[in-house]
Structure formats: C-alpha cells, structure tokens
C-alpha positions as CSV (number, residue, x, y, z in Angstrom):
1,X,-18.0,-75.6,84.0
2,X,-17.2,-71.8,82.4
3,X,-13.6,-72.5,83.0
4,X,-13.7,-75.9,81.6
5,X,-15.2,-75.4,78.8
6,X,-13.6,-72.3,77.8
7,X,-10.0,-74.0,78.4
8,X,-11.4,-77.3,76.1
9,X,-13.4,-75.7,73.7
10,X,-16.6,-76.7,74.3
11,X,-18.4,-73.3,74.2
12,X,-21.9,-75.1,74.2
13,X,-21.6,-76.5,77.8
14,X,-19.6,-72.7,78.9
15,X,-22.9,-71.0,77.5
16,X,-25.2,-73.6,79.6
17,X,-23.3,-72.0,82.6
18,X,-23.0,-68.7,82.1
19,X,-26.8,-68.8,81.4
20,X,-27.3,-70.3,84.5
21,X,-25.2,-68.4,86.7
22,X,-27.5,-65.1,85.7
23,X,-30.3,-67.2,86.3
24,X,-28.9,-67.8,89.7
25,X,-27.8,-64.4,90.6
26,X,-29.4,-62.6,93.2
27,X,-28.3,-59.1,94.4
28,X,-26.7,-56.3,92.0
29,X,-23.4,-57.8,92.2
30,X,-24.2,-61.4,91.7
31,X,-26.0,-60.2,88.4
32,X,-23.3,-57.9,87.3
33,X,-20.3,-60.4,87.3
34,X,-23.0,-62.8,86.0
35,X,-23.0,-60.7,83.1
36,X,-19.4,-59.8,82.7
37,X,-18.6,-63.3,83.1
38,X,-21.2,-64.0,79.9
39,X,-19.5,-61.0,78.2
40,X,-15.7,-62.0,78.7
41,X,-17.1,-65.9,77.8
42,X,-18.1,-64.5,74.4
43,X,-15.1,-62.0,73.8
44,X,-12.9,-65.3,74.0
45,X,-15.4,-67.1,72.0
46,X,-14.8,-64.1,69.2
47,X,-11.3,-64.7,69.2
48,X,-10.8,-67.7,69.0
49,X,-14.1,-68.7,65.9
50,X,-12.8,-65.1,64.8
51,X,-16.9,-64.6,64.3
52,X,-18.2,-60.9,64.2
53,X,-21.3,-61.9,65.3
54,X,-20.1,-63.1,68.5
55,X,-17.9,-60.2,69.2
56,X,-21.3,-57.5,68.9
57,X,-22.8,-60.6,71.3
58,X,-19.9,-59.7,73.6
59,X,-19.8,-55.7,73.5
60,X,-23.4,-56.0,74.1
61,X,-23.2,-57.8,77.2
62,X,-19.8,-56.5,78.4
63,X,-19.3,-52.8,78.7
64,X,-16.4,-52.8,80.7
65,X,-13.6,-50.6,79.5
66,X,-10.4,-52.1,79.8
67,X,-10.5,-55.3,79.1
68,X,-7.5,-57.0,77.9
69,X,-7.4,-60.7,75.8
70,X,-5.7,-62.6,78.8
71,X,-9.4,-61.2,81.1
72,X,-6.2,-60.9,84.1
73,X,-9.4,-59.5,86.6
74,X,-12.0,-62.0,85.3
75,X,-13.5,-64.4,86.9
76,X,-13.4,-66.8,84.7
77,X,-10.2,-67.8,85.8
C-alpha cells in the first residue's frame, strides 16, 4: 500500500500504512525500518506538496544521513 500510494499520490492511504507497519513491528529492526520507512514516506511527501511542515515531520522521524531524493536503499521500493 506505501508503494502504491506514494507512486499514485494518495498520501492519505501511504500514511494509513506506514502507521500501521510501526504498529506491527516487533523487534528493534522491525521498528527501525518502520520508522525510516514513515520518514522517507514524508521526505517524498515534502517534495512533491513542497510543504515545510512536512519536511520537519520527516527530519524528525528519519535521522538517517545520506539520504538521497530517489531513497535507492529504501524500502519503499
């Protein structure tokens, strides 16, 4: 549904997922690619609304160094 919706637009229904996948993550790395996925989901959001208030959304939830536009080592893909 994140890849979806981030490929359609429809950031509403990408959000419901995200959401859910950190509700559903068990186990430090379950939660931390939970959470990068939520970050990287609202860095793309950012760009493409060009919205301030989502990109501080993003660098709160995403502190990985690094991270280029295209997300080449996300999971999102």
């Amino acid at each position: 549904m994140i890849k979806y919706g981030i490929e359609l637009g429809d950031w509403k229904t990408a959000h419901i997922a995200a959401d859910e996948m950190i509700a559903q993550a068990q186990g430090d790395k379950s939660i931390a690619i939970a959470h990068y996925t939520l970050g990287a989901l609202l860095y793309m959001e950012g760009v493409q609304k060009h919205k301030e208030d989502i990109f501080a959304a993003a660098r709160g939830t995403n502190q990985s160094p690094g991270c280029s536009a295209e997300f080449s080592g996300c999971y999102l893909q």
